[in-house]
N, C-alpha and C positions, 0 to 999 in steps of 0.2 A: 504494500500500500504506500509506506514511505517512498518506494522508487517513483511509482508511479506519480503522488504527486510532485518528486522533485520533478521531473518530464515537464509536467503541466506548467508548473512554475518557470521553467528554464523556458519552454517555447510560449509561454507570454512575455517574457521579459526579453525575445529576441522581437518577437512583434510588434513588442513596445522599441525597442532599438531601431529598427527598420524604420518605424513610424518617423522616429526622430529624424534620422540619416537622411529617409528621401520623400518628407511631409511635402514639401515645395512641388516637388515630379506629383505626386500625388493628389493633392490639393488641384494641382492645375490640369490633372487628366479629368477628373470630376467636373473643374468645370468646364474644359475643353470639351466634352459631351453636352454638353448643354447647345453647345453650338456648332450649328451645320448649316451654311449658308454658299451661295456659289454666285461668283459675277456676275452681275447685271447681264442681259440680252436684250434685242428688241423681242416685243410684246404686243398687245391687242391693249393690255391696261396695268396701270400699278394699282395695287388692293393695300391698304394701311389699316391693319390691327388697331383696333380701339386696345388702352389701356394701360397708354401712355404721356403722364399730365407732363412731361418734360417737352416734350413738343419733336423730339430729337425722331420719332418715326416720320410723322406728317412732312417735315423737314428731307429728311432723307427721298421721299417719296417724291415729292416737290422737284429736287435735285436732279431723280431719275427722267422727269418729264421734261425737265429744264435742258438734261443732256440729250434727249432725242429717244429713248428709250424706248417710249409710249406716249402717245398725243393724252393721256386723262390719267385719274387717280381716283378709281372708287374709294370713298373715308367712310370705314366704319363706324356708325355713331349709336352705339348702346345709350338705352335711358339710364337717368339714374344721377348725376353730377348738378346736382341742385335745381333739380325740375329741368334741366337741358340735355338735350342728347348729345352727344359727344364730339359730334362730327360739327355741331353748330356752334361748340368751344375753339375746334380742330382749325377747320378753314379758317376763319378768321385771322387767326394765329399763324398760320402761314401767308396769308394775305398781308400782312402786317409784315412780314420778315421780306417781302418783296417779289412772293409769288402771285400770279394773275390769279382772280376768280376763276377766269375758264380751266382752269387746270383740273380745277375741283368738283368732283359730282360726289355730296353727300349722301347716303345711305344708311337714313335712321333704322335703328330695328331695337331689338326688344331682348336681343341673347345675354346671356349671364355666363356663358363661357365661352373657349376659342371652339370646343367641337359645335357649343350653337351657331358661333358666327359662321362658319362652314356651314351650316346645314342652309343658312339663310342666302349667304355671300354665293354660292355657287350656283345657283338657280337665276340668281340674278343677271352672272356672267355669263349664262347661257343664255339668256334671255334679251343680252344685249350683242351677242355676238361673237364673244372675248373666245380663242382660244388655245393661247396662251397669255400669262399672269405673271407677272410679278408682286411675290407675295413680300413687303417689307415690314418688319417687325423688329424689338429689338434683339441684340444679338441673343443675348442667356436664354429667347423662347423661337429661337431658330429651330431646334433640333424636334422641339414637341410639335410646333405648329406646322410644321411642311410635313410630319406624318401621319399629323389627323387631316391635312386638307389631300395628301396624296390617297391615303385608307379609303377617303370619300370618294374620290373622282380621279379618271384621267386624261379625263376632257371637260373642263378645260386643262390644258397642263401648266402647272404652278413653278416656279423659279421663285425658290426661296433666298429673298437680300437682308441680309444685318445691317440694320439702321444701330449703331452705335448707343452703350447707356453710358450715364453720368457717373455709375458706381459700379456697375457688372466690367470686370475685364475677366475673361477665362483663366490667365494667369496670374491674379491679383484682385480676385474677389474677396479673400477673405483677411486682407490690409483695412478695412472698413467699416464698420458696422451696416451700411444699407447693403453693400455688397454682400456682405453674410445675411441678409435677411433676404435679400432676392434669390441668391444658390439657394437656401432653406427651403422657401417656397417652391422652385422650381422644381428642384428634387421633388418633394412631397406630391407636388402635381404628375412630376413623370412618372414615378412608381402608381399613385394613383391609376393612372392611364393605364402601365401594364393589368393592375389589377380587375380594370374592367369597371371601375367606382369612380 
């Protein structure tokens, strides 16, 4: 019994060693899963995720239409941000940073997560034509978003872009306290997702 738990003992206290040695590699493969994004292409439309009060998607999205990308930007606009949908927060706010109106076609809707906005968003883009997307979001919800809208559909087909956050970096998320609070979450949602909850 004694060998046995010296064993247990000794191979936690290497695990414990390891953790120390290579937490950095580690830390940053954790959150480098989080994100899976691939260079911009031309496209039919850019699609911008609600769920972002930094502005830093809508902006990106903006940018993409600016470079030639795609002529529009469907903006997702969930209720819910003080009696306002989102997207009527969203444009504005890129209007203001020195994007044209016409860039912008809002799309209120009513979903409470990214597999609702999928359910809704997609119907939409067929509906208008779109058949290929670019999908921009920020980076940490690259990896969940581009496989619930891929799960969904492959027409239209989605190009998942990392629009940039203020505190999420893959290799230096958890330098920060919001950085650790957004990995937390994310994680939490992605295991969710495998569990089917």
């Amino acid at each position: 019994m004694k060998h046995k738990a010296r064993i247990a003992l000794l191979s936690v206290a290497g695990l414990v060693l390891l953790a120390a040695v290579f937490h950095t590699a580690i830390l940053g493969a954790l959150g480098g899963y989080l994100v899976s994004a691939s260079p911009p292409e031309k496209a039919d439309m850019v699609v911008v995720l609600a769920g972002d009060s930094s502005g830093n998607r809508i902006i990106k999205a903006a940018e993409l239409v600016r470079a030639g990308y795609a002529p529009q930007i469907l903006v997702s606009g969930p209720a819910g941000t003080y009696g306002f949908y989102e997207s009527d927060l969203a444009i504005p706010f890129a209007e203001k940073a020195g994007y044209p109106a016409s860039y912008f076609l809002g799309f209120p809707n009513h979903s409470l997560s990214t597999k609702d906005e999928a359910e809704v968003i997609l119907p939409e883009l067929r509906r208008l034509g779109v058949h290929t997307f670019l999908l921009v979001t920020s980076n940490f919800h690259t990896h969940r978003a581009g496989g619930i809208y891929r799960a969904q559909a492959t027409d239209p087909r989605c190009v998942v872009v990392a629009a940039p956050d203020v505190y999420f970096s893959p290799d230096g998320w958890w330098k920060n306290r919001e950085g650790r609070k957004t990995f937390l979450f994310e994680w939490m949602k992605t295991v969710a997702g495998w569990l089917g909850v």
